[in-house]
Biotite code that builds the C-alpha atoms (Angstrom):
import biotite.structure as struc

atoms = struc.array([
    struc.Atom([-21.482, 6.817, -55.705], chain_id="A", res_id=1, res_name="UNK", atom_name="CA", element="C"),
    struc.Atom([-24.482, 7.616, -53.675], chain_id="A", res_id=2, res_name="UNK", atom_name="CA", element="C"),
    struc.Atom([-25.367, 3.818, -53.494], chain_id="A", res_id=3, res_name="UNK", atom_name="CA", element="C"),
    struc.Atom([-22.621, 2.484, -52.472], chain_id="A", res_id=4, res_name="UNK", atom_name="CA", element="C"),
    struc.Atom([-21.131, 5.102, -49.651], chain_id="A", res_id=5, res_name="UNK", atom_name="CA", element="C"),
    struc.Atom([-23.977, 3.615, -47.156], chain_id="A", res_id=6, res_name="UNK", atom_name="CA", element="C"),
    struc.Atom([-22.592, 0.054, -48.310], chain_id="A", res_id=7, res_name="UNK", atom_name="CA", element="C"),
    struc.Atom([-19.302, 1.028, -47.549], chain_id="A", res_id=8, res_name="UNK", atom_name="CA", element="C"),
    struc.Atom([-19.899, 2.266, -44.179], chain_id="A", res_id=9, res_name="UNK", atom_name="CA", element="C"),
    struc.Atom([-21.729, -0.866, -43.242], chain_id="A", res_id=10, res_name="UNK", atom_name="CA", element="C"),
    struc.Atom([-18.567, -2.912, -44.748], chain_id="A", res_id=11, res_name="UNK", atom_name="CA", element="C"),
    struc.Atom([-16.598, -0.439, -42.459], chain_id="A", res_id=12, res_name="UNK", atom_name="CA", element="C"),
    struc.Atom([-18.532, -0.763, -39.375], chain_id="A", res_id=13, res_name="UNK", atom_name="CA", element="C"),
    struc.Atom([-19.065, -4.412, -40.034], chain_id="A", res_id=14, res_name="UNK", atom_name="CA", element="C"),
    struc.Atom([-14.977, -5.261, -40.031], chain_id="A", res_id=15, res_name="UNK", atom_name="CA", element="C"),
    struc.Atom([-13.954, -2.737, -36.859], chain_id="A", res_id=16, res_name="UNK", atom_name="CA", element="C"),
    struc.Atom([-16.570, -4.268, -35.086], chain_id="A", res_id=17, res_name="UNK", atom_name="CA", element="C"),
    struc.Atom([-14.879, -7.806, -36.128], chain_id="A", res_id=18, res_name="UNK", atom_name="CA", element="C"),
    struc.Atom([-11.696, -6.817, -34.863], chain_id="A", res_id=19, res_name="UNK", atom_name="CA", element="C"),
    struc.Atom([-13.125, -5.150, -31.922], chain_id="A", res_id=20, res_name="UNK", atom_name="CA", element="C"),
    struc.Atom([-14.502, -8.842, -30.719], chain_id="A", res_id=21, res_name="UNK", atom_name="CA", element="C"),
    struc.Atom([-11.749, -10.625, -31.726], chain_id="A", res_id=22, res_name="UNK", atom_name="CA", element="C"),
    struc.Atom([-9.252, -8.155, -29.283], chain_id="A", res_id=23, res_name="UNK", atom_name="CA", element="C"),
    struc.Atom([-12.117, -8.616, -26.616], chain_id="A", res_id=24, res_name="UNK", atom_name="CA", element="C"),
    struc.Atom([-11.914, -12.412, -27.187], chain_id="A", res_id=25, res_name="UNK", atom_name="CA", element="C"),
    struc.Atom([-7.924, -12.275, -26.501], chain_id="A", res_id=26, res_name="UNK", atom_name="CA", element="C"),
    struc.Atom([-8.167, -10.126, -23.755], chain_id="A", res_id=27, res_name="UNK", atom_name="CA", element="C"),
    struc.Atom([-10.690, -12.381, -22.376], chain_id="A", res_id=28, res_name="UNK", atom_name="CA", element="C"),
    struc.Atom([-8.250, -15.601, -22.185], chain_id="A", res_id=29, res_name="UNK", atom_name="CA", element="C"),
    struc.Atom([-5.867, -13.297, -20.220], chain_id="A", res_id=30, res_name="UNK", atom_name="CA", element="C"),
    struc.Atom([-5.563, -14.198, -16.306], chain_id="A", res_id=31, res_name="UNK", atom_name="CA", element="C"),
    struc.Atom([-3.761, -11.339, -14.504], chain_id="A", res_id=32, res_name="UNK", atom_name="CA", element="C"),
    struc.Atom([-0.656, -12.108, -12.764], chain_id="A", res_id=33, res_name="UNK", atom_name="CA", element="C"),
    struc.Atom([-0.436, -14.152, -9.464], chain_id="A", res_id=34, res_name="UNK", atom_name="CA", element="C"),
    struc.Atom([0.764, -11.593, -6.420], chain_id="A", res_id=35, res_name="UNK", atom_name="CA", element="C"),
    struc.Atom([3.364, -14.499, -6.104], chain_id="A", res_id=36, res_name="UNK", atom_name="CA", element="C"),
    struc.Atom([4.848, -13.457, -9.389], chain_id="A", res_id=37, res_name="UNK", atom_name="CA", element="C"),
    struc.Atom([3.888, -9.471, -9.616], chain_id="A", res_id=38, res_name="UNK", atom_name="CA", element="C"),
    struc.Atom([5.126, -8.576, -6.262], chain_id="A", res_id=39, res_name="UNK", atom_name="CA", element="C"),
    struc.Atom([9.337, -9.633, -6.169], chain_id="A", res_id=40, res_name="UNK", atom_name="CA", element="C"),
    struc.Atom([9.520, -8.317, -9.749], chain_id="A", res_id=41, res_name="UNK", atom_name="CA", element="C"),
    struc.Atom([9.184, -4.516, -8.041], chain_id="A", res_id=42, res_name="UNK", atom_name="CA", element="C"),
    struc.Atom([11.223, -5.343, -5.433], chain_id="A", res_id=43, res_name="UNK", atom_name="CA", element="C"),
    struc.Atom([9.292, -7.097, -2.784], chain_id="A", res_id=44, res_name="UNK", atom_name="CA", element="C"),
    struc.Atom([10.057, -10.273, -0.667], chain_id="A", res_id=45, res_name="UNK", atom_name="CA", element="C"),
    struc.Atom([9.431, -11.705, 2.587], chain_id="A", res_id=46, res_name="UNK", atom_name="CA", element="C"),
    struc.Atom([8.638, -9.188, 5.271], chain_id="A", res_id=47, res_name="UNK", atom_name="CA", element="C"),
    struc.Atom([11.013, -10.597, 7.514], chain_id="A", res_id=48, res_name="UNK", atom_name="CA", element="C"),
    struc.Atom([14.054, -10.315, 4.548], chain_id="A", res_id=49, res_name="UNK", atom_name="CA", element="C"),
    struc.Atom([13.191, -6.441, 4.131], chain_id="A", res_id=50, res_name="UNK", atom_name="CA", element="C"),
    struc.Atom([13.549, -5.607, 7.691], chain_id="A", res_id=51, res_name="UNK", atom_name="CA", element="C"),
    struc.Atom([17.003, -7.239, 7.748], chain_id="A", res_id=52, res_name="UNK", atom_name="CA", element="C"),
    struc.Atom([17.668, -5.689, 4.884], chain_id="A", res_id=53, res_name="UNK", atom_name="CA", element="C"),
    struc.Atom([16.052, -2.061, 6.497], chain_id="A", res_id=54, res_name="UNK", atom_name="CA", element="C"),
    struc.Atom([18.092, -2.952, 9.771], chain_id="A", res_id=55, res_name="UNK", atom_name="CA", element="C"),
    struc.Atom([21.302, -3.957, 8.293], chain_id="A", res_id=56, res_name="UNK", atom_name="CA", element="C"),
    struc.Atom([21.405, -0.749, 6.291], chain_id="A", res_id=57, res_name="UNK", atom_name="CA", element="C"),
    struc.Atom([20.376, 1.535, 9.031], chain_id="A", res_id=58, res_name="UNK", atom_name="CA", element="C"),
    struc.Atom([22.276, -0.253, 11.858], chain_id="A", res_id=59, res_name="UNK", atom_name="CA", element="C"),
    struc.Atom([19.387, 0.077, 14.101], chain_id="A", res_id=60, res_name="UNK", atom_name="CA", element="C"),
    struc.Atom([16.468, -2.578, 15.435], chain_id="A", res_id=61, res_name="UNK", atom_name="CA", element="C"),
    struc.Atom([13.176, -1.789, 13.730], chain_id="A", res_id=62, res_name="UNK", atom_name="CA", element="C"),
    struc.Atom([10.383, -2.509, 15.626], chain_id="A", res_id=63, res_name="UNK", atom_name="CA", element="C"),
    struc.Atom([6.591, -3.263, 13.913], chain_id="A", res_id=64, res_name="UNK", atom_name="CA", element="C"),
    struc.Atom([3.130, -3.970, 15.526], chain_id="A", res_id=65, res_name="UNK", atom_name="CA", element="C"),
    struc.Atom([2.247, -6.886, 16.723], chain_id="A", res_id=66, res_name="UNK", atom_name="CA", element="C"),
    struc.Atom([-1.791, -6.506, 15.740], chain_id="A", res_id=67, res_name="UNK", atom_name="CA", element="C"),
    struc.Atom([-3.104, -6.333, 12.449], chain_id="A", res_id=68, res_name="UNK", atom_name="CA", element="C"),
    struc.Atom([-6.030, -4.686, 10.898], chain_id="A", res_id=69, res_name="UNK", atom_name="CA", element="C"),
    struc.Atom([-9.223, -7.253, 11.492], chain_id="A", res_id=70, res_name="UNK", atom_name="CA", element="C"),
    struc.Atom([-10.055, -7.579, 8.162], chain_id="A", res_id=71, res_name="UNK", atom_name="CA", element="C"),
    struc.Atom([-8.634, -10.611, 6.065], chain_id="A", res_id=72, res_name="UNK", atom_name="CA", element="C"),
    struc.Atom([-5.411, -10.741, 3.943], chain_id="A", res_id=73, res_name="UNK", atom_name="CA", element="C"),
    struc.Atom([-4.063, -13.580, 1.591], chain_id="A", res_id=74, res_name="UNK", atom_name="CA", element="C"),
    struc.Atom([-0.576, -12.378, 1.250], chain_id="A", res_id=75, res_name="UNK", atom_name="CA", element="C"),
    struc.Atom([2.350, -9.759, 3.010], chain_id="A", res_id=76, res_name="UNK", atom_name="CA", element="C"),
    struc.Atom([5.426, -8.396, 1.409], chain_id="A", res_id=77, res_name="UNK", atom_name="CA", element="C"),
    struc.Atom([8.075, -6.370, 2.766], chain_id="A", res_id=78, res_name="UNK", atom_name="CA", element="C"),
    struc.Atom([10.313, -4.162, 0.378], chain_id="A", res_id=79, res_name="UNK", atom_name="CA", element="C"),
    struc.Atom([13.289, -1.842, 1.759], chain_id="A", res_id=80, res_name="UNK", atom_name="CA", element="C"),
    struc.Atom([13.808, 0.824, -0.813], chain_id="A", res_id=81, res_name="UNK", atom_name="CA", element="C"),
    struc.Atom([17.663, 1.931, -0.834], chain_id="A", res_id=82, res_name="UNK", atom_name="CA", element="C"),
    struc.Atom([18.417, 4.577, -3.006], chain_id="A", res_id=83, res_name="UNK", atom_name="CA", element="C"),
    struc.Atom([21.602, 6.766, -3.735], chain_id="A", res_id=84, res_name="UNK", atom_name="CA", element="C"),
    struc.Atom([21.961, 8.832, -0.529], chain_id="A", res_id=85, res_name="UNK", atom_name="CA", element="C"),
    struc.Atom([19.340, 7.984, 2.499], chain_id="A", res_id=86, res_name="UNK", atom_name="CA", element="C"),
    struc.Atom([17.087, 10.742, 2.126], chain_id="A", res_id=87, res_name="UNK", atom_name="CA", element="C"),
    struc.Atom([13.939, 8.460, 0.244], chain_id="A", res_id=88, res_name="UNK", atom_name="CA", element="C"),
    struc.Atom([15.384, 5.256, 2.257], chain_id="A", res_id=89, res_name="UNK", atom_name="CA", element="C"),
    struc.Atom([12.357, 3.489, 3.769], chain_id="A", res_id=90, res_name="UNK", atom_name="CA", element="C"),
    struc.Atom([10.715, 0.358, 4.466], chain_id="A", res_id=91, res_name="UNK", atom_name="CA", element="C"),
    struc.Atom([7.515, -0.755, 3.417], chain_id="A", res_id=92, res_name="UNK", atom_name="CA", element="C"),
    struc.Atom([5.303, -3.605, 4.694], chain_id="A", res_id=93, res_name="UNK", atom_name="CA", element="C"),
    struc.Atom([2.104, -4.846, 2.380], chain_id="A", res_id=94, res_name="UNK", atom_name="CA", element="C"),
    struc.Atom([-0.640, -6.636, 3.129], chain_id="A", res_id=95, res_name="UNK", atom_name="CA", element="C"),
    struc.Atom([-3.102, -7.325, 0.445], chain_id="A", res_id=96, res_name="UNK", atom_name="CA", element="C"),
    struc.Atom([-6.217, -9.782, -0.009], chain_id="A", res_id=97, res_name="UNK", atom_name="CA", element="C"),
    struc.Atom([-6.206, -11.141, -3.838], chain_id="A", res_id=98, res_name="UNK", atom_name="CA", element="C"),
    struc.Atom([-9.810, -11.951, -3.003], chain_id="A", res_id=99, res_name="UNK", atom_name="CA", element="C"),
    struc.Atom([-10.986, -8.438, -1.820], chain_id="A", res_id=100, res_name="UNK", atom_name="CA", element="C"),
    struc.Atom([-9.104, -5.978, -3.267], chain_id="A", res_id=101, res_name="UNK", atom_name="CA", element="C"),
    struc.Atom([-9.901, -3.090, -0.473], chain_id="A", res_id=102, res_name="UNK", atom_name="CA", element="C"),
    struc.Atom([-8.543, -5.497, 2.091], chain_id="A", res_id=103, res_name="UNK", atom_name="CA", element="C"),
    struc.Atom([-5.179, -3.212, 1.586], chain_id="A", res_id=104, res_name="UNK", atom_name="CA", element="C"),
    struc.Atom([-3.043, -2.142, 4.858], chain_id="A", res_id=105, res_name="UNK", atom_name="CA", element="C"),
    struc.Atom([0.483, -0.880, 4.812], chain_id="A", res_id=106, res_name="UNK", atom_name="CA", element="C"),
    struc.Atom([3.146, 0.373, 6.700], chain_id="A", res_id=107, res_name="UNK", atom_name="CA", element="C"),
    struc.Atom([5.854, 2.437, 5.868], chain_id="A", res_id=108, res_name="UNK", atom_name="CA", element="C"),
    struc.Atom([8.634, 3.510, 7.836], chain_id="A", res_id=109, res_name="UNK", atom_name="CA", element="C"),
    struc.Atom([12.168, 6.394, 7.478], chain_id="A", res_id=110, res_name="UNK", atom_name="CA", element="C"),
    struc.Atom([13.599, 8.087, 9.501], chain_id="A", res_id=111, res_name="UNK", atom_name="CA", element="C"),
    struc.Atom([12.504, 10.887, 11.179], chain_id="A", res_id=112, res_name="UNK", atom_name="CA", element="C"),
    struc.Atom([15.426, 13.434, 9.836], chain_id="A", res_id=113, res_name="UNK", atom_name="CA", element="C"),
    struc.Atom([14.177, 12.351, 6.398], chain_id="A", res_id=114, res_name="UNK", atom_name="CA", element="C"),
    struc.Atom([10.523, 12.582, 7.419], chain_id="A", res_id=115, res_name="UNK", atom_name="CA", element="C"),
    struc.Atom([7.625, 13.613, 5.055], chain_id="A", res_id=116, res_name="UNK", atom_name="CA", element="C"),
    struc.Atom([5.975, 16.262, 6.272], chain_id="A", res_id=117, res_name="UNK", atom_name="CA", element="C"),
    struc.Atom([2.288, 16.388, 6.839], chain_id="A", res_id=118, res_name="UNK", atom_name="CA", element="C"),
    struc.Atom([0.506, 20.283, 7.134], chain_id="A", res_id=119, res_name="UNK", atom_name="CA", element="C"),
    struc.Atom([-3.286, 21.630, 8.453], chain_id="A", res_id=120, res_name="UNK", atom_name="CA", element="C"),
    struc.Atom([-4.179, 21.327, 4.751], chain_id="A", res_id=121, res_name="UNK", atom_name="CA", element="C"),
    struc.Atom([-4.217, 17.620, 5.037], chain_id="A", res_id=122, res_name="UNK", atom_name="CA", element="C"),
    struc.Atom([-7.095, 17.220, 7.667], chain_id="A", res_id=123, res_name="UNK", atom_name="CA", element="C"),
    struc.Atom([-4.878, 16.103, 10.560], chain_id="A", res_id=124, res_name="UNK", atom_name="CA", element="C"),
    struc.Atom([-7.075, 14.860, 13.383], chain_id="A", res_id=125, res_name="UNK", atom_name="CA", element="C"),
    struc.Atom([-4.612, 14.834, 16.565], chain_id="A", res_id=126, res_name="UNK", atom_name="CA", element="C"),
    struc.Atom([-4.788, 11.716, 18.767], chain_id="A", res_id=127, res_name="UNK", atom_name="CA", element="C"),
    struc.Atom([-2.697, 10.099, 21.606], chain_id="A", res_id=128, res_name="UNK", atom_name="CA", element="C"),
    struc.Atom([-0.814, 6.448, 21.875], chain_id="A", res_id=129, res_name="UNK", atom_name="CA", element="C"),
    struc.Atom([-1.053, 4.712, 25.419], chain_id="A", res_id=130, res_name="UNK", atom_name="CA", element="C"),
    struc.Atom([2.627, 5.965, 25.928], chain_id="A", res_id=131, res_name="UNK", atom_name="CA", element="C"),
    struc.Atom([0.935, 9.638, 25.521], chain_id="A", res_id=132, res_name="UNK", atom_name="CA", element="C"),
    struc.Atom([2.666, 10.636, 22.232], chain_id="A", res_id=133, res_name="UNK", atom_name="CA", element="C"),
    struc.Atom([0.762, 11.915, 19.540], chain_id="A", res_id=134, res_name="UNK", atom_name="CA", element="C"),
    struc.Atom([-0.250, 10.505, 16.658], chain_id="A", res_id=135, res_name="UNK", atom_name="CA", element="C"),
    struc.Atom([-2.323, 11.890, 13.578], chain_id="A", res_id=136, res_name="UNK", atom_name="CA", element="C"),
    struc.Atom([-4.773, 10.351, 11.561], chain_id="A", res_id=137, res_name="UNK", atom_name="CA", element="C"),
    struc.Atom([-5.799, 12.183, 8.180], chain_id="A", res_id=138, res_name="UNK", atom_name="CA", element="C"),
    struc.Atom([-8.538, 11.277, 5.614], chain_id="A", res_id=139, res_name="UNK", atom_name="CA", element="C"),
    struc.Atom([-7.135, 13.609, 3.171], chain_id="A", res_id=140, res_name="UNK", atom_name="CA", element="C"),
    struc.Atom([-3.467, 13.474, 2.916], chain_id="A", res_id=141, res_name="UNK", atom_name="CA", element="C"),
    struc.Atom([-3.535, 10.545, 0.615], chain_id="A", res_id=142, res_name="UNK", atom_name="CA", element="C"),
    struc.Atom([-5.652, 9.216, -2.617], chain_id="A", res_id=143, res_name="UNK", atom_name="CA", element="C"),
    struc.Atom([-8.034, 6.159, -1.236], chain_id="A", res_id=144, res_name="UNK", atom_name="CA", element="C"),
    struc.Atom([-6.069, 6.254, 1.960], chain_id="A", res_id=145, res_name="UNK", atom_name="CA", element="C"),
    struc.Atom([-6.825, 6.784, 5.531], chain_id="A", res_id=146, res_name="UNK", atom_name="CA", element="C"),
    struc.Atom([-3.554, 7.440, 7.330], chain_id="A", res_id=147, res_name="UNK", atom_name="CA", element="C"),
    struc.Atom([-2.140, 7.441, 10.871], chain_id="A", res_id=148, res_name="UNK", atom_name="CA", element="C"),
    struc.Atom([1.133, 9.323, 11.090], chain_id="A", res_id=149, res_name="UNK", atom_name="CA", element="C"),
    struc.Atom([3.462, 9.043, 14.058], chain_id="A", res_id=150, res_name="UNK", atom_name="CA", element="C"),
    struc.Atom([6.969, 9.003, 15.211], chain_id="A", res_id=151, res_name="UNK", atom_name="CA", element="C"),
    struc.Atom([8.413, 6.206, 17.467], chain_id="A", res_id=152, res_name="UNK", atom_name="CA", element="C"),
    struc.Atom([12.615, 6.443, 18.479], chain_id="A", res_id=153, res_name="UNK", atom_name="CA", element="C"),
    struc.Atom([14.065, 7.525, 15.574], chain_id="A", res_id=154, res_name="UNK", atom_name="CA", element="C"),
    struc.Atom([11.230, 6.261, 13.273], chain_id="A", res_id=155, res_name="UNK", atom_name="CA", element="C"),
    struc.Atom([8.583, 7.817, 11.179], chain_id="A", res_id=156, res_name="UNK", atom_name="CA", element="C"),
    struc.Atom([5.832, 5.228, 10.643], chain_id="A", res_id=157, res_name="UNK", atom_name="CA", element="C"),
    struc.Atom([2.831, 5.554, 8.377], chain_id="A", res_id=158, res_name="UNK", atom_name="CA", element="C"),
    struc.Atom([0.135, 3.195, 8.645], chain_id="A", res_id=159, res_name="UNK", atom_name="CA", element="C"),
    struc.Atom([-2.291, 3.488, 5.554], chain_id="A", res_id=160, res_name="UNK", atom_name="CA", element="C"),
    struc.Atom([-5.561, 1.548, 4.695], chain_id="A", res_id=161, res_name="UNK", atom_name="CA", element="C"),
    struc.Atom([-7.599, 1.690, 1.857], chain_id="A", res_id=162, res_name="UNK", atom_name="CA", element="C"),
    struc.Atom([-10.967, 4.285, 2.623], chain_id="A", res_id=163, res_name="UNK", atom_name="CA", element="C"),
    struc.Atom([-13.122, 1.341, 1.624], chain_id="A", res_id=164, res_name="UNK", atom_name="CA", element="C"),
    struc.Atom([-12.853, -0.630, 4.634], chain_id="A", res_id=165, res_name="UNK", atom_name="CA", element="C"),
    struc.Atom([-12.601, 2.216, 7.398], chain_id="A", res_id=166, res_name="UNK", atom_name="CA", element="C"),
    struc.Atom([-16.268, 1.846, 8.359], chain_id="A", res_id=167, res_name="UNK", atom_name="CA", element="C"),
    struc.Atom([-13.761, -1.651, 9.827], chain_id="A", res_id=168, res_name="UNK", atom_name="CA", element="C"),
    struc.Atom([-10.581, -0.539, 10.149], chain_id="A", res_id=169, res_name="UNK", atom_name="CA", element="C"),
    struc.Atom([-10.622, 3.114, 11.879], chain_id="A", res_id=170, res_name="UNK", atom_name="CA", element="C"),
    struc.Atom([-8.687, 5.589, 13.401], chain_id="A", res_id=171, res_name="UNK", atom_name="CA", element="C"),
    struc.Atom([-9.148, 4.108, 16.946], chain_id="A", res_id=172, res_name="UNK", atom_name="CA", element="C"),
    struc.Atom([-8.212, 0.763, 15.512], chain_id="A", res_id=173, res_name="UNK", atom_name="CA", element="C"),
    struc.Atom([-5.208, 1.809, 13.768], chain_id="A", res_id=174, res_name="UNK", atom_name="CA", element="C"),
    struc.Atom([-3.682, 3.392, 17.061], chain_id="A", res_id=175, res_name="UNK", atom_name="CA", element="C"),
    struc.Atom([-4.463, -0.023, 18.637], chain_id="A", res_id=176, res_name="UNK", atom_name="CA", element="C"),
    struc.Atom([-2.433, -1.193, 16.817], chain_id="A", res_id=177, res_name="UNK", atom_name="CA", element="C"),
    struc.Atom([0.208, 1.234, 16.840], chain_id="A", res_id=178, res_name="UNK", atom_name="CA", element="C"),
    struc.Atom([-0.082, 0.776, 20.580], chain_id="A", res_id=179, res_name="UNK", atom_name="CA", element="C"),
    struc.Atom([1.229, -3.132, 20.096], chain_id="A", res_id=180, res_name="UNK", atom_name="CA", element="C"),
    struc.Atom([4.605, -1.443, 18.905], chain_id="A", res_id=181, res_name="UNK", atom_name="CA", element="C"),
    struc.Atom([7.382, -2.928, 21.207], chain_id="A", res_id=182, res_name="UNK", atom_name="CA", element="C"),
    struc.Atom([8.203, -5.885, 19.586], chain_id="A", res_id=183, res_name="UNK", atom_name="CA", element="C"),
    struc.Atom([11.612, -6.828, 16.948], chain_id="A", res_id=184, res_name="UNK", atom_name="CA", element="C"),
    struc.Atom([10.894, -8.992, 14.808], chain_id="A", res_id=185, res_name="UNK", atom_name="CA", element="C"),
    struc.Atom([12.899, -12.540, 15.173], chain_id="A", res_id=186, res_name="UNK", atom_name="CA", element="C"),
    struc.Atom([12.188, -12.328, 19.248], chain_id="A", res_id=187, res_name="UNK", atom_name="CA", element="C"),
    struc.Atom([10.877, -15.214, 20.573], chain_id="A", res_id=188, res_name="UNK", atom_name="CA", element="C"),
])
């Protein structure tokens, strides 16, 4: 018995490692899903769609920057997220780069009576829009997110982009861009 136990662990070793490349083979052949595809099925669609959808619901104009972050993006989504009662109603704008996955800037917006609330523990730096109302910017608050937290009218908006580009993207620029908030979308 002696003999054959190291044979049997080389037979052993020998077959798991054969399934082990054939999985890694299979997986190899798999392509991951276009953003096209991935996005709707959780509720996304055109940006424009989502704030009629966002407007319609709350019976108000919502207004969204007209800047950008200055980094590139190869798609945007918009999602309004109506569920039972209007306390975790919100609307959500995504833009996303499928060819630099950092490239990653979104805006959320509820409103303010159904605010989240931010506290000291999250590293809020205060700063001021051009109108003079304050805005907060926080490092901490979320998990591979920057964030600049504000309220506008009867908005909440939070602006988030991933911490791998804010060397690019940073606080100043993100309340430049909050700045370029006095436009409705559709307005010619």
């Amino acid at each position: 018995m002696k003999r054959n136990f190291p044979l049997i662990v080389l037979l052993l070793v020998a077959i798991l490692g054969g399934l082990s490349y054939k999985t890694t083979l299979a997986n190899s052949s798999d392509s991951p899903q276009p953003l096209e595809e991935f996005l709707p099925s959780i509720g996304y669609k055109s940006a424009e769609a989502a704030v009629r959808d966002f407007e319609k619901h709350f019976k108000e104009d919502l207004k969204l920057p007209l800047r950008i972050p200055p980094i590139q993006f190869t798609h945007h989504f918009g999602r309004f997220t109506d569920s039972d009662g209007e306390m975790n109603d919100h609307f959500e704008l995504t833009m996303i780069s499928d060819q630099n996955p950092q490239h990653h800037f979104k805006i959320e917006v509820r409103p303010i009576k159904y605010k989240i609330p931010f506290r000291e523990e999250h590293g809020l730096k205060p700063l001021k829009l051009e109108n003079g109302k304050d805005v907060f910017y926080s490092e901490k608050a979320a998990l591979g997110f920057n964030l600049l937290i504000f309220e506008r009218e009867n908005w909440q908006y939070i602006f988030s982009i991933d911490k791998d580009v804010a060397n690019i993207v940073t606080a100043d620029v993100l309340v430049q861009i909050a700045n370029t908030i006095d436009y409705k979308v559709g307005e010619g």
